[in-house]
C-alpha positions as CSV (number, residue, x, y, z in Angstrom):
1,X,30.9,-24.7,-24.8
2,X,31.4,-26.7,-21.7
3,X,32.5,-23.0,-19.6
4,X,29.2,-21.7,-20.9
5,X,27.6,-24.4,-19.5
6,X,29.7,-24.6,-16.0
7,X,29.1,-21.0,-15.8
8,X,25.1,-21.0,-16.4
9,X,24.7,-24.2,-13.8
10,X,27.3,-21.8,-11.5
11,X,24.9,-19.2,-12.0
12,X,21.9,-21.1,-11.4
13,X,23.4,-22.7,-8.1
14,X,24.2,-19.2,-7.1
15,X,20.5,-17.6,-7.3
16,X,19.0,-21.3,-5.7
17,X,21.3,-20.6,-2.6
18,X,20.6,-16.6,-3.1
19,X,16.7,-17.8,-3.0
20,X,17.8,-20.3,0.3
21,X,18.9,-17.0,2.2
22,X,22.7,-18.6,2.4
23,X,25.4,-17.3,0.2
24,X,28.3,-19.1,-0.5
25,X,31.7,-17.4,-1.9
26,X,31.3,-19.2,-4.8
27,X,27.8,-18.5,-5.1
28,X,28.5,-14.4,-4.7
29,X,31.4,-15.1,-7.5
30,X,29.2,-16.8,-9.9
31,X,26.2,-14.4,-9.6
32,X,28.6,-11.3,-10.1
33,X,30.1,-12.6,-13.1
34,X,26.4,-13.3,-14.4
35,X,25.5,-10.4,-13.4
36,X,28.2,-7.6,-14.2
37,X,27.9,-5.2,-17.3
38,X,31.5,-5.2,-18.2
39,X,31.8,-8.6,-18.9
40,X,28.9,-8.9,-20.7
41,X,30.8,-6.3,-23.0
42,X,33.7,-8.6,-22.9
43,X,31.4,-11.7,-23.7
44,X,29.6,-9.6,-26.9
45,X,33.4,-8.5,-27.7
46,X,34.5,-11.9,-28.5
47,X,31.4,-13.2,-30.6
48,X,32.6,-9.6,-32.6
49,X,35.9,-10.7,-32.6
50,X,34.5,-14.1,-34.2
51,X,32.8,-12.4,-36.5
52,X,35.3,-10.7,-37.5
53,X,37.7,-13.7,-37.8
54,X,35.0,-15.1,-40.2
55,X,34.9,-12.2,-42.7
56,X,39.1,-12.2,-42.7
57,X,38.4,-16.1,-43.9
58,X,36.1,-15.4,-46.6
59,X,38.5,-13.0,-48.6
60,X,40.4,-16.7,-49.2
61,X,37.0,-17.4,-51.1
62,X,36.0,-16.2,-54.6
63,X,33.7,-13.2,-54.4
64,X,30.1,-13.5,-56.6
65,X,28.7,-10.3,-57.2
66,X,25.7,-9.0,-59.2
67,X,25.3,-5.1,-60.8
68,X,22.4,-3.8,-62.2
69,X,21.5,-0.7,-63.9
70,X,18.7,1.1,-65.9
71,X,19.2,4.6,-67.6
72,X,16.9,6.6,-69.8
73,X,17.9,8.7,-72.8
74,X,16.2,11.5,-74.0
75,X,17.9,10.9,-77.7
76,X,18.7,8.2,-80.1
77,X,21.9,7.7,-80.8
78,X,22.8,8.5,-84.5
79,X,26.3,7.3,-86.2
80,X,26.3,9.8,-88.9
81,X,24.5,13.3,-89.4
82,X,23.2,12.4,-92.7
83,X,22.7,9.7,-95.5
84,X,26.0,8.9,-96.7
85,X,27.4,8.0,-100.6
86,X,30.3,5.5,-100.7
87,X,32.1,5.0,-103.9
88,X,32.4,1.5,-105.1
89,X,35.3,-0.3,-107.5
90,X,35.2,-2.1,-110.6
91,X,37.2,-4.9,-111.4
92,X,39.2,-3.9,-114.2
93,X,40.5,-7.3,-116.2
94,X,43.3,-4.6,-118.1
95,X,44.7,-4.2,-114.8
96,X,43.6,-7.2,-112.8
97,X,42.7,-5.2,-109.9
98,X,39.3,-3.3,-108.7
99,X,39.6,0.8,-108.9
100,X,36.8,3.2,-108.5
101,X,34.0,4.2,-111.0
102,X,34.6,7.7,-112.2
103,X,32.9,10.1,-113.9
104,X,34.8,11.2,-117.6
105,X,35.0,13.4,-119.3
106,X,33.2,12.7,-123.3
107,X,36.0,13.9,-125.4
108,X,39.3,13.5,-123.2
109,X,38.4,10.7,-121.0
110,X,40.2,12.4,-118.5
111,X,38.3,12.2,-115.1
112,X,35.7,15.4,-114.1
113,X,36.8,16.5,-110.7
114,X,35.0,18.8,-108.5
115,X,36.7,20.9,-105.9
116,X,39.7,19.1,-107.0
117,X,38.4,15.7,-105.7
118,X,37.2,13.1,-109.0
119,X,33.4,12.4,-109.1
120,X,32.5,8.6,-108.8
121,X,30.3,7.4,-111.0
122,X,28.7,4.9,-109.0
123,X,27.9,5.1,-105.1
124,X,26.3,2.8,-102.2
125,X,23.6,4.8,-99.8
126,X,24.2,4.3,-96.4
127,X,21.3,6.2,-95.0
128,X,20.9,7.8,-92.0
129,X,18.0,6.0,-90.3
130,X,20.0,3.0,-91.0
131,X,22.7,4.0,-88.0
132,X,20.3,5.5,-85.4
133,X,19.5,3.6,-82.8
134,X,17.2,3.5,-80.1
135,X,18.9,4.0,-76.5
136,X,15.7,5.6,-75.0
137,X,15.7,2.6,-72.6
138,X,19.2,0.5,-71.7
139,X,19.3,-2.1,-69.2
140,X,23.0,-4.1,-67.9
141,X,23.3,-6.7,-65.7
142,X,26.6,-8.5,-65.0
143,X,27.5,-11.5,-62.5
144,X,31.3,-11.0,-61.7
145,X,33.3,-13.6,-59.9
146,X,36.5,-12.2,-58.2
147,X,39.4,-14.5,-56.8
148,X,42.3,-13.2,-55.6
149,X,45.5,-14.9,-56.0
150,X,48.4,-13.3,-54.7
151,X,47.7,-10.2,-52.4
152,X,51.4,-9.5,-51.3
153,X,50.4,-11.5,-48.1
154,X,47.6,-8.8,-47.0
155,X,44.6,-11.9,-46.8
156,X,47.4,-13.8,-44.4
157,X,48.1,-11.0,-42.2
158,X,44.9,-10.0,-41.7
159,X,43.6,-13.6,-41.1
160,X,46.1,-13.6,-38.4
161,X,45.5,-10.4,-36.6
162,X,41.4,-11.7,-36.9
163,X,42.8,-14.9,-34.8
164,X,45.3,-12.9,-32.4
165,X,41.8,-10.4,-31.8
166,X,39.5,-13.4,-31.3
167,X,42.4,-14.1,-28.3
168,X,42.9,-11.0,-27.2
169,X,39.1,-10.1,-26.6
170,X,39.3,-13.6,-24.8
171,X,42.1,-12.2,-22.5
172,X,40.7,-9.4,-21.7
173,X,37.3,-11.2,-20.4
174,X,39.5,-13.1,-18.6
175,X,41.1,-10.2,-16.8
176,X,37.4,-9.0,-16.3
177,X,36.9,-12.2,-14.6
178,X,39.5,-11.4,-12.2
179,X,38.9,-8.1,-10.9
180,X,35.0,-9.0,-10.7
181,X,36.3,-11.9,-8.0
182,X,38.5,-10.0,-6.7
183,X,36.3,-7.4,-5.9
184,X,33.6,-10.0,-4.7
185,X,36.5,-11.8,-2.3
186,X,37.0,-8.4,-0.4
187,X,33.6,-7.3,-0.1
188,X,32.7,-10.5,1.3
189,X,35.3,-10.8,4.0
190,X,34.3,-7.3,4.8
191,X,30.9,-8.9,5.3
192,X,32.6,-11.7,7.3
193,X,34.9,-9.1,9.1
194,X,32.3,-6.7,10.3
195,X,29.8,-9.8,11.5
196,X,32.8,-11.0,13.7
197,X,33.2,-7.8,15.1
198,X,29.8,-7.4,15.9
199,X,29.4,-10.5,18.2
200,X,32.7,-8.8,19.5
201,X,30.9,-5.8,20.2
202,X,27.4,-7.5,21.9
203,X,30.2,-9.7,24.1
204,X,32.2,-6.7,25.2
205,X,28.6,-5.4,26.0
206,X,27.8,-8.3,27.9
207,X,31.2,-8.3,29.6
208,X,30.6,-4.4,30.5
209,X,27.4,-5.3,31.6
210,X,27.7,-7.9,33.8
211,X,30.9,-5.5,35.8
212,X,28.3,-2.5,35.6
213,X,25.9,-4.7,37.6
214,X,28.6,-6.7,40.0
215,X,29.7,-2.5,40.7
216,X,26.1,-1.5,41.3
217,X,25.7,-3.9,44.1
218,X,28.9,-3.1,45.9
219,X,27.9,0.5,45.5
220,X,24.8,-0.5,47.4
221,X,27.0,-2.9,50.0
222,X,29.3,0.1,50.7
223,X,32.3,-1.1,49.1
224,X,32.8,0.6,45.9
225,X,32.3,4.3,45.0
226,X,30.1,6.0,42.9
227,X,32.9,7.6,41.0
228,X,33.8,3.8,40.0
229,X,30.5,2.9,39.2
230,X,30.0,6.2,37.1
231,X,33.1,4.7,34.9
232,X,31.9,1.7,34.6
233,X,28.4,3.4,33.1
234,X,30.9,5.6,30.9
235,X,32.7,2.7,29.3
236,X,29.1,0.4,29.0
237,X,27.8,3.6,26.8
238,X,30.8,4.0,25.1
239,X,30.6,0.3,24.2
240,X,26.9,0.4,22.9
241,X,27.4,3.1,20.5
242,X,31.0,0.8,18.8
243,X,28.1,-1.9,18.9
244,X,25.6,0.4,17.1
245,X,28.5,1.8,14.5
246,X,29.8,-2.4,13.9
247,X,25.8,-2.8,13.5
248,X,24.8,0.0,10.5
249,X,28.9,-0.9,9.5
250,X,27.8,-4.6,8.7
251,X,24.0,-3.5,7.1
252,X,26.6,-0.9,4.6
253,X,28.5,-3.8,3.6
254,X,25.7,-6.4,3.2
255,X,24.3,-3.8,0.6
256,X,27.8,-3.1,-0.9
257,X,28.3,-7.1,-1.3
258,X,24.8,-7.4,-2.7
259,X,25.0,-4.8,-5.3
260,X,28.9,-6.4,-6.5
261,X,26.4,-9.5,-7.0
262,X,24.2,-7.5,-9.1
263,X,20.9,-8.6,-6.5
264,X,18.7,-6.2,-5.2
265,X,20.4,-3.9,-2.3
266,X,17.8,-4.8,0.3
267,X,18.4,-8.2,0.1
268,X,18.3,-10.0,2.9
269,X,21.0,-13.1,3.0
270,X,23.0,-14.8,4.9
271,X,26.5,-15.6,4.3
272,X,28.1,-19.4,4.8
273,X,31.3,-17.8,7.1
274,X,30.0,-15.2,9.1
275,X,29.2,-17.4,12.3
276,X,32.9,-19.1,11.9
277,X,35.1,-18.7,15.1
278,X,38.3,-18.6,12.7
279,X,38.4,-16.7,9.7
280,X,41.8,-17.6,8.1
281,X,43.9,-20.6,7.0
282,X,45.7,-21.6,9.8
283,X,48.4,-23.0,7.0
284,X,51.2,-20.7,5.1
285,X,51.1,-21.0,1.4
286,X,54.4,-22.0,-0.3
287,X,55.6,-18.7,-0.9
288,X,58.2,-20.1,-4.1
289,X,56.9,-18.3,-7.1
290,X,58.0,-19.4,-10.7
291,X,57.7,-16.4,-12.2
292,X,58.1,-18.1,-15.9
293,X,54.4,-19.5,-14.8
294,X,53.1,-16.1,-13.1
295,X,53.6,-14.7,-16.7
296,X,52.1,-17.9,-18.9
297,X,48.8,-17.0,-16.0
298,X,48.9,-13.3,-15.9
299,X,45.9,-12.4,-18.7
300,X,47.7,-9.1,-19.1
301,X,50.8,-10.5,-19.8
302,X,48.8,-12.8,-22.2
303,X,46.7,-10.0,-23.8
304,X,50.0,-7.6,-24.5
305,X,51.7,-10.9,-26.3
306,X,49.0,-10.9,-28.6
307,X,49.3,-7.5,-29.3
308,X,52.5,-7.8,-30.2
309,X,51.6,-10.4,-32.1
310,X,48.7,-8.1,-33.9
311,X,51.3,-5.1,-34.5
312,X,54.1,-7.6,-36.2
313,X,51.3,-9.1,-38.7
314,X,50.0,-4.8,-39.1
315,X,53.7,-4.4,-40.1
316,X,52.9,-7.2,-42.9
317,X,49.9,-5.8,-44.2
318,X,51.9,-2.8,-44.4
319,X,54.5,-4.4,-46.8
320,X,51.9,-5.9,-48.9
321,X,51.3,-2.6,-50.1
322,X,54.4,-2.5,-51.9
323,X,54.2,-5.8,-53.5
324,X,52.5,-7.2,-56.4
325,X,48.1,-7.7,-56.4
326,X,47.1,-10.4,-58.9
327,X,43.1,-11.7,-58.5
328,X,41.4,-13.6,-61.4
329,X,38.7,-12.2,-62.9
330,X,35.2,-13.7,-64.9
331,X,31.9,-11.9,-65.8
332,X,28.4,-13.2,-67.6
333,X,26.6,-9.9,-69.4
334,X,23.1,-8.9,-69.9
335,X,22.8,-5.9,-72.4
336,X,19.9,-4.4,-74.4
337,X,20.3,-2.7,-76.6
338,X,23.0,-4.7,-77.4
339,X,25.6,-4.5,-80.0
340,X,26.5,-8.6,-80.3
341,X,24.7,-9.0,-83.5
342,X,23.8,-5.5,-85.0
343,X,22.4,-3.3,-82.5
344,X,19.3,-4.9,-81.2
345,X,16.9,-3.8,-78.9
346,X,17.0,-7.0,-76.7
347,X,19.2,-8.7,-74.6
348,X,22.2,-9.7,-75.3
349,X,24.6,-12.1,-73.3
350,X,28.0,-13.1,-73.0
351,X,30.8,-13.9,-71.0
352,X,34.7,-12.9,-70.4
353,X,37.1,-14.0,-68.2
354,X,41.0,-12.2,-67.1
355,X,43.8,-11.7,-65.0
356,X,43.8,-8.2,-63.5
357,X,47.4,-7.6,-61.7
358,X,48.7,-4.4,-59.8
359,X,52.1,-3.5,-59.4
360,X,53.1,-0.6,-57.4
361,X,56.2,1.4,-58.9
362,X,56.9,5.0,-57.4
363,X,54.9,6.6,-54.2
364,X,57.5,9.2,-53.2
365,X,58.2,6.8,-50.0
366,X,54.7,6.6,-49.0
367,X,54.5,3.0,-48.4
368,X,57.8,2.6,-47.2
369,X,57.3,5.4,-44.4
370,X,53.8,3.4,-43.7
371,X,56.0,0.2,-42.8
372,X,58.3,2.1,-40.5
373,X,55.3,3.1,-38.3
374,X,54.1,0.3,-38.5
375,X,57.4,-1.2,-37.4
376,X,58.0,1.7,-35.0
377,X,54.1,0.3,-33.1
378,X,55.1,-3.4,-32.7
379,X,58.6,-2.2,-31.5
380,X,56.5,0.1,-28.6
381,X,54.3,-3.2,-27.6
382,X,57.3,-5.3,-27.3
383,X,58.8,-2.2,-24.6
384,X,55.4,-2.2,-23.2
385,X,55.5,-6.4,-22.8
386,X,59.2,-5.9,-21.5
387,X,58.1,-3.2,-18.7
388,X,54.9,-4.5,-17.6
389,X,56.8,-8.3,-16.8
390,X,59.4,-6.2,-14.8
391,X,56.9,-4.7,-13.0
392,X,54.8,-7.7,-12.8
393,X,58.0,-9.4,-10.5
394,X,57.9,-6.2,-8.1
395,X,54.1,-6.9,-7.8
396,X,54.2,-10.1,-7.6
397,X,57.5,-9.6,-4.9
398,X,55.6,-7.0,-2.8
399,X,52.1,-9.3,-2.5
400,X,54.0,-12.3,-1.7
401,X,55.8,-9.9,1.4
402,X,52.8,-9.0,2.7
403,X,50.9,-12.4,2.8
404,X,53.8,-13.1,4.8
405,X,53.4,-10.2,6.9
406,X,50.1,-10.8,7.2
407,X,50.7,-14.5,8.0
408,X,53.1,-13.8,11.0
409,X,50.5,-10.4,12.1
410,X,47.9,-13.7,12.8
411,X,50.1,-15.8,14.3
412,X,50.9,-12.7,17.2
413,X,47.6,-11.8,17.4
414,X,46.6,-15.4,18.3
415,X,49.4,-15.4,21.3
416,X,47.5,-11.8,22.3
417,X,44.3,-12.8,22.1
418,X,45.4,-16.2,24.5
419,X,47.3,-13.6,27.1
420,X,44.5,-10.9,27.1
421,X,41.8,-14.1,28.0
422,X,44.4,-15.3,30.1
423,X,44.5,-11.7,31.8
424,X,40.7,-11.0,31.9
425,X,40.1,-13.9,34.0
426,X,42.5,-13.2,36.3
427,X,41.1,-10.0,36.7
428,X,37.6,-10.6,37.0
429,X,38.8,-13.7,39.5
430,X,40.7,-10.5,41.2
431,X,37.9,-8.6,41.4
432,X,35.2,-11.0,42.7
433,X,37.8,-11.9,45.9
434,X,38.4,-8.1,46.5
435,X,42.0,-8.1,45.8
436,X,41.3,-5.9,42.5
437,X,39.3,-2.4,41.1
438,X,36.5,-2.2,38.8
439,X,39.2,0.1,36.9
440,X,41.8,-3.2,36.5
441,X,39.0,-5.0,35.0
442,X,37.6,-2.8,32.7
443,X,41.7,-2.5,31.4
444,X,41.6,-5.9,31.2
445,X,38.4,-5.8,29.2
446,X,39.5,-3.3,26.6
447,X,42.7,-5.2,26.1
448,X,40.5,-8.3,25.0
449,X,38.7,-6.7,23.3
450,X,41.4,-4.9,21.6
451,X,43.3,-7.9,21.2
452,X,39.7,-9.8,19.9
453,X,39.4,-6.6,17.5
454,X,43.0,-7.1,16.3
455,X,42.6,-10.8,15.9
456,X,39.6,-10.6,13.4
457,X,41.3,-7.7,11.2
458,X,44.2,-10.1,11.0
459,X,42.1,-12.6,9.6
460,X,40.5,-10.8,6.9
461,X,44.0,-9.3,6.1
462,X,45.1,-12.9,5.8
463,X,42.2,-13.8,3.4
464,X,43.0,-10.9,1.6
465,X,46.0,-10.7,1.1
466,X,46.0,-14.5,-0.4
467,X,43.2,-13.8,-2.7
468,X,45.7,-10.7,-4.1
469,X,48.7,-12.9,-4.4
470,X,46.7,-15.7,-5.8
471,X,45.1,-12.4,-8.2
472,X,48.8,-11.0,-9.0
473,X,49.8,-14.7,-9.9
474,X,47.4,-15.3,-12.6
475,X,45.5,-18.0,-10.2
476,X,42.4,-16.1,-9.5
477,X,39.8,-18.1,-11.9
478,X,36.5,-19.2,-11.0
């Protein structure tokens, strides 16, 4: 809750200075990460993931369900085809026992048989109407209540791989996060980059300019040559056009910045560093790296441990399969016609309770060949965790190199930059007392402005280069 709410008052900070015409870094950062599609995707991922760590809970809980159903029959249902004759017994006090009422014969007394089978002499009518009943309409409700009790360790499992998603889906923002800043970091610099070099460019104009005229009136005096002044003109052209390319260079990158911000592409803005003289930290970072805390930071590293995680409780789930299932059952009934007391045509209720168990015995190895996969997959994501922290190291190795690099690039191009001021104004102090050419001055111009040019890139390259170490190294948050 209290990101949510540093990031909306980020956010809001970000469109009030957007609004202001000045942009901060941490106002472009905040407004692309409000802004960006792919972590709103992340974002909606997790509140899935929550979701879905919910449901995994509930199967803890007792399930309450209710079925319904209605079915017509065309027919009654009848429990005989006709009437039916039942003998009955007598008690006989000779025997002390009941036996059945036969017909016999007058003279004999021997019993009259028919077909072989003796006639009773006395029978009880069960008729037919008597055991058809009316099933034209039926109706059955039931409320079941389900609760498992043992599962083989499936609910567990799976309300561990819910947590380890919930985490994951987290990660993965997080990693989002990163490249968005990332990718906001370089753009502005560019921004930054390409506004230094354009008050490079309107100097070196300036500087071309004030030479073109100082060569135009020496042309006039006698003392220079039209060939020289001709250069001169060549090199002021050619120095106009860099200025125009820096110019539409800088108007590209504005737009590229603004749409990484997810603002309008014609924006117009202003950005809090582009009128600094120095563009880098003029202090080295500690270049010791704990690589046991690169991989607790590194979201990737973090997102491929939970997956691990996830696979080893899969591999659980898969074993639950071959173990016992035992869940509690109870039910309330709603019948008509219902059979409880005769077979009336009204409801009838009632209520059972049980113990339902399931034991699996023989697949042909189907489960078992289900857990080896399954063991197979955590056994690949645990590789996968090995080789990504190996190559993490070599990443991590190579950035810190090149911030280094990059470092010591600044440094020289700050000595450079000293030497080629140095040498300008001896040349233009040269050329004013006659002891120089136009040609030695406009070297000594395109060295300081080579050395200007080289001075800026280094800068950026510096910035850069830091905000991808500080990226590789898990660091990179807002």
């Amino acid at each position: 809750m209290r990101k949510t709410v540093y990031a909306m008052a980020l956010a809001v900070t970000a469109v009030t200075a957007a609004a202001q015409g000045v942009m901060t870094l941490d106002s472009c950062r905040s407004m692309a990460l409000a802004n960006n599609k792919e972590i709103k995707l992340a974002t909606l991922k997790i509140e899935q993931a929550g979701y879905q760590k919910k449901e995994a809970a509930a199967a803890y809980k007792p399930a309450i369900d209710f079925e319904a159903a209605y079915t017509y029959n065309q027919k009654k249902l009848a429990l005989v085809s006709e009437d039916q004759y039942l003998p009955v017994k007598n008690f006989n006090l000779a025997t002390q026992s009941y036996e059945y009422s036969l017909v016999t014969h007058p003279v004999t007394g021997e019993p009259i048989t028919v077909n072989g089978n003796p006639i009773p002499s006395q029978v009880a009518l069960l008729p037919k109407s008597a055991l058809t009943y009316n099933i034209h309409n039926v109706f059955a409700g039931a409320l079941t209540i389900t609760q498992p009790i043992y599962m083989g360790g499936k609910i567990k499992a799976m309300n561990e791989i819910t947590r380890y998603a919930e985490q994951l889906a987290m990660s993965m923002r997080n990693s989002k996060v990163e490249d968005v800043v990332y990718n906001v970091d370089a753009a502005y610099w560019q921004v930054v980059s390409l506004k230094a070099k354009h008050r490079l460019a309107e100097s070196y104009v300036k500087l071309v300019e004030s030479l073109d005229n100082d060569v135009k009136a020496m042309v006039k005096e006698g003392v220079a040559t039209r060939a020289q002044l001709l250069a001169v003109d060549v090199k002021l052209n050619e120095a106009q056009v860099d200025l125009t390319r820096v110019n539409n260079g800088l108007v590209l990158s504005r737009m590229l910045l603004a749409q990484t911000c997810g603002i309008p592409v014609n924006s117009q803005f202003k950005l809090a560093d582009e009128d600094k003289e120095s563009l880098a930290d003029t202090k080295l970072r500690p270049t010791d790296i704990n690589m046991n805390s690169v991989y607790a930071q590194r979201s990737d590293i973090h997102s491929l441990e939970l997956a691990t995680k996830i696979f080893d409780e899969k591999t659980r789930v898969a074993r639950s399969e071959m173990l016992p299932q035992i869940a509690a059952i109870g039910a309330y009934h709603a019948m008509n016609p219902n059979s409880y007391n005769g077979f009336a045509n009204k409801f009838g209720f009632a209520f059972s309770v049980g113990i339902m168990a399931k034991i699996p015995i023989w697949h042909w190895g189907a489960h078992n060949s289900k857990i080896k996969a399954a063991e197979v997959d955590a056994r690949m994501k645990k590789i996968e965790l090995e080789d990504a922290r190996e190559k993490i190291q070599l990443q991590v190795s190579q950035a810190s190199f090149r911030y280094q690099e990059a470092f010591k690039t600044y440094e020289v191009t700050c000595a450079n930059l000293t030497k080629a001021d140095e040498n300008l104004r001896m040349a233009q102090l040269a050329f004013k007392e006659g002891m120089s050419t136009a040609d030695d001055v406009l070297k000594a111009q395109t060295a300081w402005l080579k050395a200007n040019s080289e001075k800026i890139d280094a800068e950026i390259d510096v910035r850069l280069c830091d905000v991808y170490l500080s990226k590789v190294m898990g660091e990179l948050k807002l």
